[in-house]
Residue, then its C-alpha position, 0 to 999 in steps of 0.5 A: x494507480x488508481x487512488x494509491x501512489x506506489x510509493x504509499x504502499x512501500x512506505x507504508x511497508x516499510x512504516x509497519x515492518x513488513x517485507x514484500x514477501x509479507x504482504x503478498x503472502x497476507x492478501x494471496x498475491x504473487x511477489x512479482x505482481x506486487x513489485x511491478x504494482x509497487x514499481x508503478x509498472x502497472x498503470x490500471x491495476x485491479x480495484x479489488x488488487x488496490x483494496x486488499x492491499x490497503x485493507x491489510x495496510x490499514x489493519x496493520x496501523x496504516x492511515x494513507x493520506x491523499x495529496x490534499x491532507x498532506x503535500x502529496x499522497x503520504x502514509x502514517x501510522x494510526x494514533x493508538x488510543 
């Protein structure tokens, strides 16, 4: 999946308490388009479906972390202040 692991967008839900219905609703996407992304049934999903989704993650506190800044691609919480 392009430069974003599934499992990073549902951890990152889950990191700021959002439910799929939530997010789909905050970018303007399908819930099943969501699900089979966050599945990973979607092998090349759209660059501009990949960047909605983490411009909405990032403006919620979402920092994504690629594999080389952690053990593998992983999610945090942006530091306040």
């Amino acid at each position: 999946m392009t430069d974003m692991d599934p499992r990073q967008i549902r951890a990152a839900r889950a990191l700021v308490g959002w439910s799929r219905d939530e997010l789909a609703a905050a970018i303007g996407m399908a819930v099943r388009t969501l699900a089979r992304l966050e599945l990973g049934e979607t092998p090349y999903p759209r660059v501009a479906t990949i960047t909605a989704i983490r411009t909405a993650l990032e403006g919620a506190g979402v920092e994504f972390l690629a594999a080389g800044e952690s053990a593998g691609p992983g999610v945090r919480l942006r530091k306040v202040g």
